[in-house]
NUMI-517591 format. One record per residue: residue number from 1; x, y, z of N, C-alpha, C in turn; residue in three letters. Coordinates in Angstrom, 1 decimal, padded with zeros to 4 digits. Example, Ala and Ser with C-alpha at 12.3 -4.5 7.8 and 13.67 -1.06 7.14 Angstrom:
2
seq;npx;npy;npz;capx;capy;capz;cpx;cpy;cpz;type
1;013.2;-005.7;007.8;012.3;-004.5;007.8;013.2;-003.3;007.8;ala
2;012.8;-002.2;007.1;013.7;-001.1;007.1;012.9;000.0;007.9;ser
This chain:
256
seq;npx;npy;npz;capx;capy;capz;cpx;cpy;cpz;type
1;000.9;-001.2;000.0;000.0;000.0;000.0;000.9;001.2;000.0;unk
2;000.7;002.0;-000.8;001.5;003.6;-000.9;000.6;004.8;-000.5;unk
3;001.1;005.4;000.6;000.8;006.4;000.8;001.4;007.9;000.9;unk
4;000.8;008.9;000.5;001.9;010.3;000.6;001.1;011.5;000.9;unk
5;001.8;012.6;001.0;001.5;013.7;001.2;002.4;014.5;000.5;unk
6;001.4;015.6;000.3;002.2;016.8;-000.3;001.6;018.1;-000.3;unk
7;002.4;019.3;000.1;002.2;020.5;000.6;002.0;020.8;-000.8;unk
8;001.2;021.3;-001.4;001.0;021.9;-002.8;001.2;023.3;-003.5;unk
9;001.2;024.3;-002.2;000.9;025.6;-002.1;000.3;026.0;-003.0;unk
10;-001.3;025.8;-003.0;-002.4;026.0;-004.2;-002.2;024.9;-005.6;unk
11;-003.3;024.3;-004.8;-003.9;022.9;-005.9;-004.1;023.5;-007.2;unk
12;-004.8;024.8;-007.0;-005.3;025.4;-008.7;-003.8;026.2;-009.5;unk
13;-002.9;026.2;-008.9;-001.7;026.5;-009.6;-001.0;025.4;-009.7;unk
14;-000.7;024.4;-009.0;-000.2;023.3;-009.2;-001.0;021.9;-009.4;unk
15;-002.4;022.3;-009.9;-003.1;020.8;-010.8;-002.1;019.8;-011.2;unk
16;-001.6;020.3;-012.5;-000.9;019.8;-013.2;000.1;018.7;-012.7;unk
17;001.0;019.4;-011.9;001.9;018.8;-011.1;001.1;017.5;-010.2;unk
18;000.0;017.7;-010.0;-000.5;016.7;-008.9;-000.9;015.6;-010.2;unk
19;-001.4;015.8;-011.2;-001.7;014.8;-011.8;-000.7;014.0;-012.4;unk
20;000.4;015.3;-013.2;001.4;014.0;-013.4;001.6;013.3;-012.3;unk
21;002.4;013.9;-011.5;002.7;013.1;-010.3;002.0;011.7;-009.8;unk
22;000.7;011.8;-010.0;-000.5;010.6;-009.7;000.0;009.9;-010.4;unk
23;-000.2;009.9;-012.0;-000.1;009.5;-013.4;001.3;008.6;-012.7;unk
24;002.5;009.1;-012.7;003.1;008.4;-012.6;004.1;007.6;-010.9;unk
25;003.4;008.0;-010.2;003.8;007.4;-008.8;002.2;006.3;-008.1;unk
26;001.6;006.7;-008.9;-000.3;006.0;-008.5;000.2;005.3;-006.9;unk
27;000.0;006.3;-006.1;-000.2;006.3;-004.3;-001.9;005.5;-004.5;unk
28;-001.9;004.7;-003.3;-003.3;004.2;-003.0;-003.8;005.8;-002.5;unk
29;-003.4;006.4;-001.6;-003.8;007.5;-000.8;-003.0;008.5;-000.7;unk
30;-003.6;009.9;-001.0;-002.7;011.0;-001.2;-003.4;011.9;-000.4;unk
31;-002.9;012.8;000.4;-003.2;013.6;001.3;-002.5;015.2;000.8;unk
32;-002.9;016.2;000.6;-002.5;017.6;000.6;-002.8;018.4;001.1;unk
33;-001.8;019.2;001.7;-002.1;020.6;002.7;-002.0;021.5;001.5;unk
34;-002.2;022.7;002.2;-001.9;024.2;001.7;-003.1;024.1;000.4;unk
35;-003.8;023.9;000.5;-004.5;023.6;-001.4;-005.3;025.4;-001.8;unk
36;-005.3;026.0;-000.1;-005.3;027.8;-000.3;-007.0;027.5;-001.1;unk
37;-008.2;027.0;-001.2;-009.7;026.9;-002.2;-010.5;026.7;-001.4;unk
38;-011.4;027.0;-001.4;-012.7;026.2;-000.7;-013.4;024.6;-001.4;unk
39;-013.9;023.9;-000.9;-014.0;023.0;-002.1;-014.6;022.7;-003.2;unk
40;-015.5;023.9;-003.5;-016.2;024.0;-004.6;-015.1;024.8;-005.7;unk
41;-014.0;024.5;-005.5;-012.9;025.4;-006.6;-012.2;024.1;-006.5;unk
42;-012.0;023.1;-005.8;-010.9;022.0;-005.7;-011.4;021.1;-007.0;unk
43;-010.3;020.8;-007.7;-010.5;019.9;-009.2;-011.0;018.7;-009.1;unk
44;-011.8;018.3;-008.4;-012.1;016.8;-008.0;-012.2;016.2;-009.5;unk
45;-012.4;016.8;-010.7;-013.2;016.0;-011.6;-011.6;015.7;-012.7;unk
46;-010.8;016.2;-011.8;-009.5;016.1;-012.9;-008.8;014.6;-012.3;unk
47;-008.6;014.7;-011.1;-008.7;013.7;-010.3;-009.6;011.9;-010.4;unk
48;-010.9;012.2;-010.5;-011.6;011.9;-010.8;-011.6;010.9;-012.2;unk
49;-011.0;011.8;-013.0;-010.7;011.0;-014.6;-009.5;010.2;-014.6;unk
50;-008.8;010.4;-013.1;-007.5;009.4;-012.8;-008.1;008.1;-012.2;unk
51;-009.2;008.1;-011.3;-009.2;006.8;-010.7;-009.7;007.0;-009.0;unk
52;-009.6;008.7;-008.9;-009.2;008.8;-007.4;-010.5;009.8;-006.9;unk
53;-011.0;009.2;-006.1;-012.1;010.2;-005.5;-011.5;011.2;-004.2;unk
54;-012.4;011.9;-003.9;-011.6;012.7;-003.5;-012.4;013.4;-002.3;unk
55;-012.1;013.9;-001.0;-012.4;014.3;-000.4;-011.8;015.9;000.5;unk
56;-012.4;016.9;000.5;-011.7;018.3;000.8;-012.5;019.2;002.1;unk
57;-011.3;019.2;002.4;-012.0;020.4;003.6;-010.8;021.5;003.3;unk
58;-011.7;022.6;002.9;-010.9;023.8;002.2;-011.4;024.8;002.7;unk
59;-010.4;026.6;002.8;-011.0;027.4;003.0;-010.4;028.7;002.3;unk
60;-011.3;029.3;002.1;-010.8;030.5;000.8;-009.4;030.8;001.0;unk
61;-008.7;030.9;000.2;-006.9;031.9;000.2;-006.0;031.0;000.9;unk
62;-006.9;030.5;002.0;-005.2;029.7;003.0;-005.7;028.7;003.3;unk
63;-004.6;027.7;004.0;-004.8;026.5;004.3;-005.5;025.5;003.5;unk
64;-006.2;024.4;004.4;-006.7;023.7;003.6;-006.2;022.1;003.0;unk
65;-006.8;020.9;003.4;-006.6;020.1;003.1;-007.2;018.8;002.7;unk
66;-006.9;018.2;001.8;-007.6;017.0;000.6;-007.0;015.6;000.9;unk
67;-008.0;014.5;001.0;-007.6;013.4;000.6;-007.8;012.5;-000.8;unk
68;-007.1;012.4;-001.8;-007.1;011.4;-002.9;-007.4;010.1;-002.3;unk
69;-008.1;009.1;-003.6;-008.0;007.7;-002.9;-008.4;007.0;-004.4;unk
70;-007.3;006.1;-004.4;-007.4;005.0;-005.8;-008.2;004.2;-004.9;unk
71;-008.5;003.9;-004.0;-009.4;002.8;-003.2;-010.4;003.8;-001.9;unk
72;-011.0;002.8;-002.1;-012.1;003.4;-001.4;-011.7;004.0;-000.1;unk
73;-012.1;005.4;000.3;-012.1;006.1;001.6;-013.6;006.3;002.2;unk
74;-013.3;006.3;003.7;-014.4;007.0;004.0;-013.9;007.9;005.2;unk
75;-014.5;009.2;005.4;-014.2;010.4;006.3;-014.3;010.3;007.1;unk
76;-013.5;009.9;008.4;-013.9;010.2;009.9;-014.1;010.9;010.5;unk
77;-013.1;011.9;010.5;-013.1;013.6;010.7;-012.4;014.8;009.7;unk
78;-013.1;015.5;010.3;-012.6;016.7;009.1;-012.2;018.2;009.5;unk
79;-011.8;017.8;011.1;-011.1;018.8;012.1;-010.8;017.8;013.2;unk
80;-009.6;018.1;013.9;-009.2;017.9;014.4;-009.6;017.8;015.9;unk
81;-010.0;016.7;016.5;-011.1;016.4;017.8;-010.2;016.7;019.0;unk
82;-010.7;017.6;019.3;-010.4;018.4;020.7;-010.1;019.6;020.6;unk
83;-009.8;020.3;019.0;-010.3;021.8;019.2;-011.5;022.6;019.6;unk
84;-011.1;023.6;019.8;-012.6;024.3;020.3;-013.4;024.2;018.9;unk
85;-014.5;024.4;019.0;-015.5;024.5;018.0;-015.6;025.7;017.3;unk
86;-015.1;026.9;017.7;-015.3;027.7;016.9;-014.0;027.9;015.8;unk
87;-013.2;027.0;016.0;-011.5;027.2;015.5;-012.2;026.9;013.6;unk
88;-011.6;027.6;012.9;-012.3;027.4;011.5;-011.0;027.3;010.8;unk
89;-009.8;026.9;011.0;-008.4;027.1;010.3;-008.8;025.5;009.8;unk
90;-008.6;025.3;008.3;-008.9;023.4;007.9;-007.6;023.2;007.5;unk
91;-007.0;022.4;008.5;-005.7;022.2;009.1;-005.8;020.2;009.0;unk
92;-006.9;019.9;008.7;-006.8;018.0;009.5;-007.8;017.8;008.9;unk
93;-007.7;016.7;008.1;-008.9;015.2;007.4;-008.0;013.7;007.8;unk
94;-009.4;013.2;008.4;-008.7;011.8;008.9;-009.9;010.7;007.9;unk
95;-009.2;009.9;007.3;-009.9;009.3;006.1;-009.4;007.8;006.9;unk
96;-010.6;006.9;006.4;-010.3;005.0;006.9;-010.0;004.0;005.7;unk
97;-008.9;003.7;005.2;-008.9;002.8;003.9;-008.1;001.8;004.0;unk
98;-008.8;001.0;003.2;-007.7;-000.5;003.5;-007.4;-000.8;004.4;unk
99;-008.3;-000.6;005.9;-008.2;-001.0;007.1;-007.1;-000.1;007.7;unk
100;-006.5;001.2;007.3;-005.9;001.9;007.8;-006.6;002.9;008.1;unk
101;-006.1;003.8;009.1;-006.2;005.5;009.4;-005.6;006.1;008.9;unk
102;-005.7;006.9;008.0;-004.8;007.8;007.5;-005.2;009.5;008.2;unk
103;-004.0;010.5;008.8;-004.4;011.5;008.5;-003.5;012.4;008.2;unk
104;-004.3;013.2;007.7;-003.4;014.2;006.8;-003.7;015.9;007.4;unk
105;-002.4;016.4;007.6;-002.7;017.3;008.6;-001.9;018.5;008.4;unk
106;-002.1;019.8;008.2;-001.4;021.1;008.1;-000.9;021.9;009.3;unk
107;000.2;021.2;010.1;000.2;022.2;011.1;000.2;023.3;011.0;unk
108;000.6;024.5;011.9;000.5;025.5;012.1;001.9;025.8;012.2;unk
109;002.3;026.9;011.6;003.7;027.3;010.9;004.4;028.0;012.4;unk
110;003.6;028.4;013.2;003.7;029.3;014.6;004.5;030.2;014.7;unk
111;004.8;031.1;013.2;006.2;032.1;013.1;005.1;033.6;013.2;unk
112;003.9;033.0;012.5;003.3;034.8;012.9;002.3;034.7;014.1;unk
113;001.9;036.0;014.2;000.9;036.1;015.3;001.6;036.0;016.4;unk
114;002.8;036.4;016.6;003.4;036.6;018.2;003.4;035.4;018.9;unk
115;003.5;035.6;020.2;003.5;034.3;020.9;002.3;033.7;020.9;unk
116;000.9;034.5;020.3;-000.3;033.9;020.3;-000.3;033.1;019.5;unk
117;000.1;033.1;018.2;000.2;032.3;017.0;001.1;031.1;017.7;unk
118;002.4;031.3;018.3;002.9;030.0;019.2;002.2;029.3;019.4;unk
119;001.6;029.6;020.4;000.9;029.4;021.3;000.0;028.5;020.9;unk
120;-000.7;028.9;019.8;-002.1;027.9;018.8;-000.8;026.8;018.7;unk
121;000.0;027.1;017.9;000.7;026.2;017.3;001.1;024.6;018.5;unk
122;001.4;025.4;019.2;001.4;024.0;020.7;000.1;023.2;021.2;unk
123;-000.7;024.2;021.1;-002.3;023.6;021.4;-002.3;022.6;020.6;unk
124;-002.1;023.0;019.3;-002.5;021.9;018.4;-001.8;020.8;018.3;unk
125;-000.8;020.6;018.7;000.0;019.6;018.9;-000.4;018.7;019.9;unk
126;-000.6;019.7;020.6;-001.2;018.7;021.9;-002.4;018.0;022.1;unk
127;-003.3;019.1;021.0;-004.6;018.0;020.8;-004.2;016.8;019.7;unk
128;-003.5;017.0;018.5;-002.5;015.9;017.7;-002.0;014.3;018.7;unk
129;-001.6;015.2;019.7;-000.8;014.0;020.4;-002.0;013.1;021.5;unk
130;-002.9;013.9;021.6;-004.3;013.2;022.5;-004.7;012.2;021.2;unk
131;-005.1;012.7;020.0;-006.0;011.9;019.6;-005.1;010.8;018.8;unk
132;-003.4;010.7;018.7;-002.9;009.8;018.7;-002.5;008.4;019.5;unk
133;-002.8;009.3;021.2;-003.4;008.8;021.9;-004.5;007.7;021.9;unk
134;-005.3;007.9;021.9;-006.6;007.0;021.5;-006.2;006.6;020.7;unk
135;-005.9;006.6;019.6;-006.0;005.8;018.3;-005.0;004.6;019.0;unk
136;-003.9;005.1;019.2;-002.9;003.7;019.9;-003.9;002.5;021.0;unk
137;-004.8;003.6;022.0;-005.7;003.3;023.0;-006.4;001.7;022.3;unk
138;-007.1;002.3;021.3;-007.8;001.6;020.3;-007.5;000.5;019.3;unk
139;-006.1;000.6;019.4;-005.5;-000.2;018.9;-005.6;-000.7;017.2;unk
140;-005.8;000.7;016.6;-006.0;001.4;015.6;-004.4;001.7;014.7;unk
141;-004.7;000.5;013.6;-003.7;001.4;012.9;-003.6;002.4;012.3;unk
142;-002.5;003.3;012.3;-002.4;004.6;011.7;-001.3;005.0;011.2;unk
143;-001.8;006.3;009.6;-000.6;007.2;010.2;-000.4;008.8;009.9;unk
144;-000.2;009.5;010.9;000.1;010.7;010.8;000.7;011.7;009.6;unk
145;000.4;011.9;008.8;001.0;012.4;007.6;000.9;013.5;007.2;unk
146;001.8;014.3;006.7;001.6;016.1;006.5;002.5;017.1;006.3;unk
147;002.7;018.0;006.7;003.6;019.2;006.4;003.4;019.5;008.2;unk
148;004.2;019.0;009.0;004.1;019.4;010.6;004.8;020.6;011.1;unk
149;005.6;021.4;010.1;006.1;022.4;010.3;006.8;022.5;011.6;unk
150;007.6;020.9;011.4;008.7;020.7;012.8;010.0;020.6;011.8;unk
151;011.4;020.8;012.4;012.2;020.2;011.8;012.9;019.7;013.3;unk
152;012.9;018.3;013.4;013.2;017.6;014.9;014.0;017.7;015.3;unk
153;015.0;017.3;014.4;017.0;017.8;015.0;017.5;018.5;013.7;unk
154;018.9;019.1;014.7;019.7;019.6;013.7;020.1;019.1;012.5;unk
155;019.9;017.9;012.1;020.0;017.4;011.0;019.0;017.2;009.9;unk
156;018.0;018.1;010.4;016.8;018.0;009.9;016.7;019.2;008.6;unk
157;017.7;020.3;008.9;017.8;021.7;007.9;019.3;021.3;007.7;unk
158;019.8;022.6;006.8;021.4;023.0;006.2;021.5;023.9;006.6;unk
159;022.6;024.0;007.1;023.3;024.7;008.3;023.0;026.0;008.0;unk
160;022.4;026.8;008.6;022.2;028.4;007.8;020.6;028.4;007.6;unk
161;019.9;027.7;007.7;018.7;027.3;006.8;017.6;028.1;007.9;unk
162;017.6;028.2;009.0;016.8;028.6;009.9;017.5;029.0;011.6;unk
163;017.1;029.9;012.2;017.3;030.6;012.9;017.3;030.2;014.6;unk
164;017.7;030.3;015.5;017.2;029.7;016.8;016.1;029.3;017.1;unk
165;015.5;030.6;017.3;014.2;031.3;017.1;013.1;031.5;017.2;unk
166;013.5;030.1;015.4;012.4;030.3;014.8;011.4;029.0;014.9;unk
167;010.0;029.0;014.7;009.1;027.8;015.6;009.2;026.8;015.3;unk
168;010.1;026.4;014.0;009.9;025.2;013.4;011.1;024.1;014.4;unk
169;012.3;024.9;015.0;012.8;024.5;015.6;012.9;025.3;017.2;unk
170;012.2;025.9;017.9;012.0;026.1;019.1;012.0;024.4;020.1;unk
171;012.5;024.6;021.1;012.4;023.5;021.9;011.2;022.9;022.2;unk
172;010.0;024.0;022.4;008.6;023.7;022.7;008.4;022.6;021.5;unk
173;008.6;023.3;020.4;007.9;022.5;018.9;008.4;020.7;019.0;unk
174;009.7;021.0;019.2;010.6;019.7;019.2;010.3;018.5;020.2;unk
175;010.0;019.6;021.2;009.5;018.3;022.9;008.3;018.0;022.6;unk
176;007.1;018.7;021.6;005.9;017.8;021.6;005.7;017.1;020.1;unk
177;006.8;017.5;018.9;006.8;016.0;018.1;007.7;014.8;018.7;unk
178;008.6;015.0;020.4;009.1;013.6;020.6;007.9;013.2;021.2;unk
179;007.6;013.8;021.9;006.2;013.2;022.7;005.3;012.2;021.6;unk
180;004.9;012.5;020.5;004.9;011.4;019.5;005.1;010.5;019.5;unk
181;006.8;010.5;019.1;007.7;009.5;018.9;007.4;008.7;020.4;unk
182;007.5;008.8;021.5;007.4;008.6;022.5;005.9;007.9;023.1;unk
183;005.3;008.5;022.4;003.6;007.6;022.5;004.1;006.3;022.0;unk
184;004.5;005.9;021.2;005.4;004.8;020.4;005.0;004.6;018.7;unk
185;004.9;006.2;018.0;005.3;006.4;016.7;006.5;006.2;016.2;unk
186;006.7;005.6;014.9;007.8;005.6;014.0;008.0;006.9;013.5;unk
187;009.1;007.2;013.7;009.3;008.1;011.8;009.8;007.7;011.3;unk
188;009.2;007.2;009.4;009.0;006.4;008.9;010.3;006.9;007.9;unk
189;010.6;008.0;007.9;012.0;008.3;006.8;013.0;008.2;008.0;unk
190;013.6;008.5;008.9;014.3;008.3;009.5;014.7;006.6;010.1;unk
191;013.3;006.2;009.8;013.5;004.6;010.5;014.3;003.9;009.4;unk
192;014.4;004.6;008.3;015.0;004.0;006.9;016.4;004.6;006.5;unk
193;016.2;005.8;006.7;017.0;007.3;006.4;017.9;007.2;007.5;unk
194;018.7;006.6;008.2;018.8;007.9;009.7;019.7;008.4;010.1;unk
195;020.4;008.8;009.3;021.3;009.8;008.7;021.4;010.8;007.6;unk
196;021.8;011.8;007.8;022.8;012.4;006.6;021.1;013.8;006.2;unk
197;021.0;014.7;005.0;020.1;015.4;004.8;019.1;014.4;003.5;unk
198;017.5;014.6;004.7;016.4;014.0;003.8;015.9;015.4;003.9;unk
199;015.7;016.4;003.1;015.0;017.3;002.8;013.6;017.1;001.9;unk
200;012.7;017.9;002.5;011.6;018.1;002.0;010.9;019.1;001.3;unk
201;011.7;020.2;002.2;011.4;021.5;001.9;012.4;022.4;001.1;unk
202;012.3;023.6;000.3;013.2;024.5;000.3;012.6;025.7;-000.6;unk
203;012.9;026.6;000.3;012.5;028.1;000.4;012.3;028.4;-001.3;unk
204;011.3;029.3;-001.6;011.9;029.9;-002.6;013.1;031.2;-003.1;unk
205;013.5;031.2;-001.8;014.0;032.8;-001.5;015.4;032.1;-001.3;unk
206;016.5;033.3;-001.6;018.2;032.5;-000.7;018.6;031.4;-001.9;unk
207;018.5;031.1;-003.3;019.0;029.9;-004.1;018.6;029.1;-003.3;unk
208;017.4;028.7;-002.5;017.4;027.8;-001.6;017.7;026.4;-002.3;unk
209;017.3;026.3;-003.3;017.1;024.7;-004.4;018.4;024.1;-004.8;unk
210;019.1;025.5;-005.6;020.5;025.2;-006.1;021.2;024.7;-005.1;unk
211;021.1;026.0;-003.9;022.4;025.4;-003.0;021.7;024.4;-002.3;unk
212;020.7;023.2;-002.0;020.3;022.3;-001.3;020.5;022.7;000.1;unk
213;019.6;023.9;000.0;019.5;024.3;001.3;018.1;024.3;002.3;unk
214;017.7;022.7;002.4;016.5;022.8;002.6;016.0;022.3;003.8;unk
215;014.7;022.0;004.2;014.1;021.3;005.5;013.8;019.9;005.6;unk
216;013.7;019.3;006.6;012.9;018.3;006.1;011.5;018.4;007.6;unk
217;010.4;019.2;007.3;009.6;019.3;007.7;008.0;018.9;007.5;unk
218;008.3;017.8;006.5;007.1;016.8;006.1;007.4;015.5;006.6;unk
219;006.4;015.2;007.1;006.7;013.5;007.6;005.5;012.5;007.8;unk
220;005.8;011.1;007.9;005.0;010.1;008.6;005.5;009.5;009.7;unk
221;004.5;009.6;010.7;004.7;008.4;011.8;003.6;007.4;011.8;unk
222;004.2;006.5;012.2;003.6;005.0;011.7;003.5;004.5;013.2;unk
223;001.6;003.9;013.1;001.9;003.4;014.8;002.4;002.2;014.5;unk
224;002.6;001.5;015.9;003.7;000.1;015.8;003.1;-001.0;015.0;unk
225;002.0;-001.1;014.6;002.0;-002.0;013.5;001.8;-002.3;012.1;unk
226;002.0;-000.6;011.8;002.2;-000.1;010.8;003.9;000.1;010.3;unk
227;004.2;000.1;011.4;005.9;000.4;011.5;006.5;-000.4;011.5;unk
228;006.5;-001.9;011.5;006.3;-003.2;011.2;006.5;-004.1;009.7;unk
229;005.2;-002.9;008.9;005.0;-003.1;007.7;006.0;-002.2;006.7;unk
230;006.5;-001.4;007.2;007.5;-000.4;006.2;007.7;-000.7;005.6;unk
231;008.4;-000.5;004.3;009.1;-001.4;003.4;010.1;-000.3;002.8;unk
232;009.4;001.4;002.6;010.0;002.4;001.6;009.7;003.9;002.3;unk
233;010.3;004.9;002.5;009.6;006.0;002.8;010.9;006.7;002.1;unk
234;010.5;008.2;000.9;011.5;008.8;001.2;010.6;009.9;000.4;unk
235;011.0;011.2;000.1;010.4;012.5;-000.6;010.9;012.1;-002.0;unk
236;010.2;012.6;-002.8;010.2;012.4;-004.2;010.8;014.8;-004.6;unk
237;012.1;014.3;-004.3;013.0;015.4;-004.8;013.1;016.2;-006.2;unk
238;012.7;015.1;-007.1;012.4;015.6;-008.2;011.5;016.8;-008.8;unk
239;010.2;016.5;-008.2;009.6;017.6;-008.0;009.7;018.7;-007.6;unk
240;010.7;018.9;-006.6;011.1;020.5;-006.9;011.8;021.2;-007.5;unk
241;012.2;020.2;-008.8;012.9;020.9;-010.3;011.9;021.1;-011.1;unk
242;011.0;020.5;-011.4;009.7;021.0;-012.1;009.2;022.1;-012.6;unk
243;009.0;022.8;-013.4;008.7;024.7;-013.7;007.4;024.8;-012.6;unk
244;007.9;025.7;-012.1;006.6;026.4;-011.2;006.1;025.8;-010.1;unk
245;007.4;024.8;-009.8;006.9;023.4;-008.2;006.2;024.7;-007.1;unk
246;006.2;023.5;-006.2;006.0;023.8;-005.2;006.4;024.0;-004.1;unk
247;007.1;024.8;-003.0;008.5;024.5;-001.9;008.3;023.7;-001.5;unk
248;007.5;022.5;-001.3;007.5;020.9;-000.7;007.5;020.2;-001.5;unk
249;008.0;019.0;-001.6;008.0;018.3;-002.5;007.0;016.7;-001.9;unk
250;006.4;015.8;-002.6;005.8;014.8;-002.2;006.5;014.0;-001.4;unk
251;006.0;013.5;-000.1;006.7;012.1;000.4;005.8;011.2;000.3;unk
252;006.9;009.7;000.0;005.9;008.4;000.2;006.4;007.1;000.7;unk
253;005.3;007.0;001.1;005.6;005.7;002.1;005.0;004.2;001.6;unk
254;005.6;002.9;001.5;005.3;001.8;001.2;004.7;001.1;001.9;unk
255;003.6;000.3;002.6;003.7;-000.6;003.6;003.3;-002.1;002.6;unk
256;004.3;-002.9;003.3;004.1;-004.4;002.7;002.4;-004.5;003.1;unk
């Protein structure tokens, strides 16, 4: 079974890119942040003439997130369970296929909005790490998948690439994706990878591309018997040579 995710930064500028990519990688399940539409703008019918139906929880200009499925899905949630109710940011769709949990999730970047924007940004982790909670509880396979706007360790960027600072690497951010790892999630590129630079990300700004000066702030964790089944995880790099990519490039994961 293949699964991935990819930060798109606007589905309606990068269609194209998402179909070749289908066309030629055919993921059972594909998850996308940033798609920036509400879903009556989301291409479902381009998709659609691929094989893949499609599910979206979108919101005008920002954020926003879609599940693809060459096999049957169905929607569990479509926010994140233990936010408050009035929180309207479409950050999380949790989809059930092939006897898996998949979800696909947009963290919160926590660079603007002062310490308040922080602030959300930890909340939400912490409701992330509850409802990974239960799922383990439940004994629920899963896997967490998305653009988590962490980079875990220093080996995670190129030296120069980001600042003390800044949220993606703050201590806060870092102690609640171990807490994760620590519930007893895999990371599924590192459990393969675990060494040296797996980049995900890179700026458009700074030659960020040329000089391989990038993040690796997209990931999967795999609960333990999903993490069992691994076979493959890595980002598909290619794509960010592409005309007109996107600063993320797709990750994917294999499970026997």
């Amino acid at each position: 079974m293949k699964i991935a995710t990819w930060n798109v930064n606007s589905i309606r500028q990068r269609e194209k890119h998402v179909q070749r990519w289908l066309e030629r990688m055919q993921p059972d399940i594909l998850v996308l942040q940033e798609i920036k539409c509400e879903a009556a703008s989301f291409p479902a019918l381009t998709f659609h003439g691929l094989g893949y139906q499609s599910d979206v929880v979108g919101q005008k200009s920002y954020n926003g997130v879609a599940a693809l499925g060459r096999i049957p899905f169905t929607v569990a949630h479509r926010s994140l369970p233990g936010l408050p109710a009035d929180d309207v940011q479409s950050r999380y769709i949790e989809v059930e296929a092939g006897g898996i949990t998949v979800i696909g999730i947009y963290l919160p970047n926590g660079n603007s909005g002062g310490e308040a924007g922080f602030a959300y940004k930890l909340a939400w982790m912490d409701r992330l790490a509850d409802r990974a909670a239960a799922l383990l509880e439940a004994d629920t396979p899963f896997v967490i998948t998305g653009d988590f706007n962490v980079a875990p360790t220093d080996a995670d960027f190129a030296p120069g690439a980001l600042g003390a600072g800044d949220a993606l690497v703050r201590p806060e951010s870092r102690a609640r994706f171990r807490r994760l790892l620590w519930l007893g999630l895999t990371d599924a590129i590192r459990a393969l990878h675990p060494g040296g630079s797996v980049y995900t990300f890179w700026d458009y700004q700074g030659a960020a591309w040329p000089r391989d000066s990038g993040l690796r702030i997209d990931h999967a964790l795999l609960s333990p018997g999903l993490a069992e089944r691994l076979l493959a995880a890595a980002p598909d790099r290619e794509e960010r040579g592409a005309d007109q990519p996107s600063d993320h490039v797709p990750v994917l994961i294999e499970l026997a």
